[in-house]
C-alpha positions as CSV (number, residue, x, y, z in Angstrom):
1,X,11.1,102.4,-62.8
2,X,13.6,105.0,-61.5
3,X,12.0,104.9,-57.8
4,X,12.6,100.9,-57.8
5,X,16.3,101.5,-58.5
6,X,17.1,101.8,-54.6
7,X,15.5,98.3,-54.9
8,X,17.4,96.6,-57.2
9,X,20.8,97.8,-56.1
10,X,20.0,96.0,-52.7
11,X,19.8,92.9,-55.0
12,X,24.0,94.2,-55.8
13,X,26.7,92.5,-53.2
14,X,29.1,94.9,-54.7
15,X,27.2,97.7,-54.2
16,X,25.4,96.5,-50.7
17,X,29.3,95.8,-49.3
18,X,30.6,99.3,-50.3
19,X,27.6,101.1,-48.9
20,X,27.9,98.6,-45.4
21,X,31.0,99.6,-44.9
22,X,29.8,103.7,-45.0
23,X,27.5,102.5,-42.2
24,X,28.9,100.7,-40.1
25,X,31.3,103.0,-38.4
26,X,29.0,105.3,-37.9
27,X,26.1,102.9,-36.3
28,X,28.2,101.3,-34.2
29,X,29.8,104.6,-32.5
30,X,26.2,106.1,-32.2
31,X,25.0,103.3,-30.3
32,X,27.7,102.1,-28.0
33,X,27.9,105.9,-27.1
34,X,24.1,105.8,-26.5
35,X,24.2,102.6,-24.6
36,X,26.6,103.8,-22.3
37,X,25.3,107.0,-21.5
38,X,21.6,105.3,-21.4
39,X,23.5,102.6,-18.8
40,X,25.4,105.6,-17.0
41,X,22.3,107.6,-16.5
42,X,19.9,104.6,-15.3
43,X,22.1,102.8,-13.0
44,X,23.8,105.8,-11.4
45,X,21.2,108.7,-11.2
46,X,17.8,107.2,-11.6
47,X,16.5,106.9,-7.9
48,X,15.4,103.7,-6.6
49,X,12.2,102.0,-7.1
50,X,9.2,102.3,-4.4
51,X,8.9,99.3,-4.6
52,X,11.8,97.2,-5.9
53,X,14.4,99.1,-4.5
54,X,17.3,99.0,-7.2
55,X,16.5,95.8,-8.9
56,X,14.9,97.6,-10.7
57,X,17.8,98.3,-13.1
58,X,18.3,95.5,-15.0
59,X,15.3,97.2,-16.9
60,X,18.0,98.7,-18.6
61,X,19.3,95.7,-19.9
62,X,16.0,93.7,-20.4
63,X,13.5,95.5,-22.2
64,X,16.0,97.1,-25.0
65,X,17.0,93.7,-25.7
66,X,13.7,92.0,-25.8
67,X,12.1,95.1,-27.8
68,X,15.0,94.6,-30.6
69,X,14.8,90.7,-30.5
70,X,11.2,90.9,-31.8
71,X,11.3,93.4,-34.2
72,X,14.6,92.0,-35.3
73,X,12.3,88.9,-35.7
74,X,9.9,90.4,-38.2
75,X,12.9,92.2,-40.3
76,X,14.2,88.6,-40.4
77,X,10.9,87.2,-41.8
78,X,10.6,89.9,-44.0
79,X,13.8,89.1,-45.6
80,X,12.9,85.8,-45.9
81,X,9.4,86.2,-48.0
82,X,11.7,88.6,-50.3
83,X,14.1,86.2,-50.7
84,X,11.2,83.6,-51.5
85,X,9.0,86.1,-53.5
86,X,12.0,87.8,-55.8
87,X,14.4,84.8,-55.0
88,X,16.9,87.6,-53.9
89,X,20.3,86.1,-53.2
90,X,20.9,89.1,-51.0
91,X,17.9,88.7,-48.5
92,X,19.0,85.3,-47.9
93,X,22.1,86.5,-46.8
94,X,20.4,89.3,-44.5
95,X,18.2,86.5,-42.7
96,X,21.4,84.9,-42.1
97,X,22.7,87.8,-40.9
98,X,20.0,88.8,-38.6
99,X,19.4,85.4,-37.0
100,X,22.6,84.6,-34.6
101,X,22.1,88.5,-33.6
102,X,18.0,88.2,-32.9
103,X,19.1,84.6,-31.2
104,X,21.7,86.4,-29.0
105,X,19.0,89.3,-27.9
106,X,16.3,86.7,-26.8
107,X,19.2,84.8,-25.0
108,X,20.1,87.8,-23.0
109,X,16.7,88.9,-22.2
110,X,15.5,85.8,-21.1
111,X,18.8,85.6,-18.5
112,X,18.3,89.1,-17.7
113,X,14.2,88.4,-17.2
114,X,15.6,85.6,-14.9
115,X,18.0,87.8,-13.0
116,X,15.1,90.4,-12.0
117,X,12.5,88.1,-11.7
118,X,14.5,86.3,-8.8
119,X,13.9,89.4,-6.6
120,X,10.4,90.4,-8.2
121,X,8.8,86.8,-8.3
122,X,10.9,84.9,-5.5
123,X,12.1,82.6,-9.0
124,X,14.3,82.4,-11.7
125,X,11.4,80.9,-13.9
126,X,8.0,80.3,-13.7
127,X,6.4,78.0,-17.3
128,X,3.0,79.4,-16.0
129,X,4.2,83.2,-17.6
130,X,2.5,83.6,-21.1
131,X,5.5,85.9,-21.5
132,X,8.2,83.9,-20.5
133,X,6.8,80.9,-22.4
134,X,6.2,82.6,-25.7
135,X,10.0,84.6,-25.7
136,X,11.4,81.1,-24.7
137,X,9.9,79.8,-28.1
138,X,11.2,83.3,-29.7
139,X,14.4,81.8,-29.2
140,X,14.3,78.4,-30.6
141,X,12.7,79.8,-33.6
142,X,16.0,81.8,-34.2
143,X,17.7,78.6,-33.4
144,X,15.7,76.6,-35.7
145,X,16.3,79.5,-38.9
146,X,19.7,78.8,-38.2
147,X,19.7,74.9,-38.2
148,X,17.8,74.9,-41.5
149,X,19.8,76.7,-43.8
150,X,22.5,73.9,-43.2
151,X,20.5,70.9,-42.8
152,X,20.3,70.4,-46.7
153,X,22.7,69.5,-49.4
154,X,20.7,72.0,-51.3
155,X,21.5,75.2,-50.0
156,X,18.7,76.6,-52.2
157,X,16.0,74.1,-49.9
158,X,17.7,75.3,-47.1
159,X,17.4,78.6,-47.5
160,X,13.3,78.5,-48.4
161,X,13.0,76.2,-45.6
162,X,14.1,78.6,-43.0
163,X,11.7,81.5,-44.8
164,X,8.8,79.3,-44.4
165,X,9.9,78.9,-40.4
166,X,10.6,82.5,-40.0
167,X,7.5,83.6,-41.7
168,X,5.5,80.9,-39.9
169,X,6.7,82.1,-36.7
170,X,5.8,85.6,-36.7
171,X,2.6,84.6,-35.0
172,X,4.4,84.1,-32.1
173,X,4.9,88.2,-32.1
174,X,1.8,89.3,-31.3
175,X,1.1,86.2,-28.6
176,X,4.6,87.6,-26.7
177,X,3.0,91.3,-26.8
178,X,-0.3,90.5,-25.5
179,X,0.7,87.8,-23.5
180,X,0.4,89.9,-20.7
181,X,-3.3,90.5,-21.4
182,X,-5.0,87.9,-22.5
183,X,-3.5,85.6,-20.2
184,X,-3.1,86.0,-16.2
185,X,1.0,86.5,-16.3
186,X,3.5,87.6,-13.4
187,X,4.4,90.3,-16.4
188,X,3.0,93.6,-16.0
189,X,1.2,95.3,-18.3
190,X,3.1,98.0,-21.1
191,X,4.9,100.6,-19.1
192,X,5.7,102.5,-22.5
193,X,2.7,103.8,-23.5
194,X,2.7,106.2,-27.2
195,X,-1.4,107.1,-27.2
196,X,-1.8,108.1,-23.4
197,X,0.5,108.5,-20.6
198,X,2.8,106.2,-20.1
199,X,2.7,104.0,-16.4
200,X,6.3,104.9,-16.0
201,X,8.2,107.9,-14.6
202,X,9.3,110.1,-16.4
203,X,13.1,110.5,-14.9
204,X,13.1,106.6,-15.8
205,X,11.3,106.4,-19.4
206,X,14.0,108.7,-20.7
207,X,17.5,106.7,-20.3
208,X,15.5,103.7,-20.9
209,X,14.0,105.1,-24.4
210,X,17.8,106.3,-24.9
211,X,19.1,102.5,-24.3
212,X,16.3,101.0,-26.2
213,X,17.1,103.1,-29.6
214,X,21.1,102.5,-29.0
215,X,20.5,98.8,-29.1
216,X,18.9,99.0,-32.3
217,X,21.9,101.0,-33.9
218,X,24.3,97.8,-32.0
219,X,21.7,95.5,-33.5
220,X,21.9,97.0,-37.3
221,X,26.1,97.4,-37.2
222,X,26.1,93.6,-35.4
223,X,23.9,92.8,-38.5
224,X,26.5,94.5,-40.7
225,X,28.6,92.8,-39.7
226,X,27.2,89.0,-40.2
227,X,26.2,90.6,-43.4
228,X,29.4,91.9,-44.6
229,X,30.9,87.8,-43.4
230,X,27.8,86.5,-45.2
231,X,28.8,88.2,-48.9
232,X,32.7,87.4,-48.7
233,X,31.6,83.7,-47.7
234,X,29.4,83.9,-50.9
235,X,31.3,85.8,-53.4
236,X,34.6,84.6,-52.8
237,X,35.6,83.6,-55.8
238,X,34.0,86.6,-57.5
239,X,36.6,89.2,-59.0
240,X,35.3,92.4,-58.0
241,X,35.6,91.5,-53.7
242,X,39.5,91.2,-54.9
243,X,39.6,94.1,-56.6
244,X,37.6,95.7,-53.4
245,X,39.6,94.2,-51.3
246,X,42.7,95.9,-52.8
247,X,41.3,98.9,-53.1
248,X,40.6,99.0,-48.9
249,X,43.9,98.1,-48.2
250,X,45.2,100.9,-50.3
């Protein structure tokens, strides 16, 4: 019973807002110090491309976000089948929480998609791309979770409906990955490869590895921070977030 203890603190606003705000300093400095030096080193001392010169860059940009907009996709659905399975107040806050941010991702690497593929493709968009298609529907998914927990009186309906949406949607994960190759698709295949060598140089893998892990530690403090606005909009008539409050400000 001891080992599920970590569990059922999680299940504790008090205790999940105290240990948040231990985090969250400390993941958001790591990451906006990674992200800049990952953006520093790629767009300033990575030579050009062969063959796309410097457009090439926006890589940078791109593939972090559209790396941490799916797997922020699956910790969102995840949260909601605890919520549904345990009926854990606290992982309905945490899809909350993760929703606006995952939405946000997929928005910026779909514009960022369309910003390279202008010079790539010769167009902004093309619905023929598997790829393009699928990570479009990524993002009214998001959009979707986050309709549904309001559009009930019952906050209680709202919240399972938008766990049975997330976890429905998590088929659309594996169709964005290998988009690419079961469909003909303007996309190339994985550049980052982890069982063989990866189709990418090596002097531009590494600041794009760097800025892919510094967006997840942006992505967990932005979470934090929905989070940490998600349990004061709950428990705010609850004595203890006074008495923490106080205790901040002291």
């Amino acid at each position: 019973m001891a080992n599920w203890q970590w569990f059922h603190r999680l299940g504790s606003p008090k205790w999940l807002l105290a240990t948040l705000d231990r985090w969250l300093p400390w993941l958001l400095s790591l990451g906006l110090l990674m992200l800049v030096g990952a953006l520093a080193w790629g767009l300033a001392f990575v030579p050009p491309d062969y063959k796309q010169g410097n457009s090439f860059r926006i890589m940078y940009i791109h593939v972090p976000t559209a790396v941490v907009a799916l797997a922020a996709y699956y910790a969102m659905a995840i949260a909601g089948a605890v919520a549904m399975i345990w009926r854990m107040k606290v992982a309905d806050m945490v899809m909350r929480a993760i929703a606006p941010v995952g939405a946000a991702l997929t928005f910026l690497a779909l514009v960022t998609g369309a910003i390279w593929g202008k010079p790539t493709w010769g167009a902004y968009w093309v619905w023929q791309d598997a790829r393009l298609t699928s990570m479009l529907i990524l993002f009214f998914l998001y959009l979707g979770v986050m309709a549904l927990y309001d559009a009930y009186s019952d906050r209680r309906n709202g919240n399972r409906a938008a766990a049975v949406v997330a976890l429905a949607g998590t088929v659309n994960i594996p169709i964005i990955y290998k988009s690419v190759d079961w469909w003909s698709s303007l996309h190339q295949p994985a550049s980052i490869k982890f069982t063989e060598q990866s189709a990418i140089a090596s002097e531009m893998l590494q600041p794009l590895l760097l800025a892919i892990i510094g967006t997840y530690f942006v992505f967990a403090a932005m979470v934090i921070l929905q989070l940490r606005l998600q349990i004061v909009l709950s428990e705010g008539r609850s004595n203890w977030l006074a008495e923490y409050a106080t205790n901040k400000l002291r």
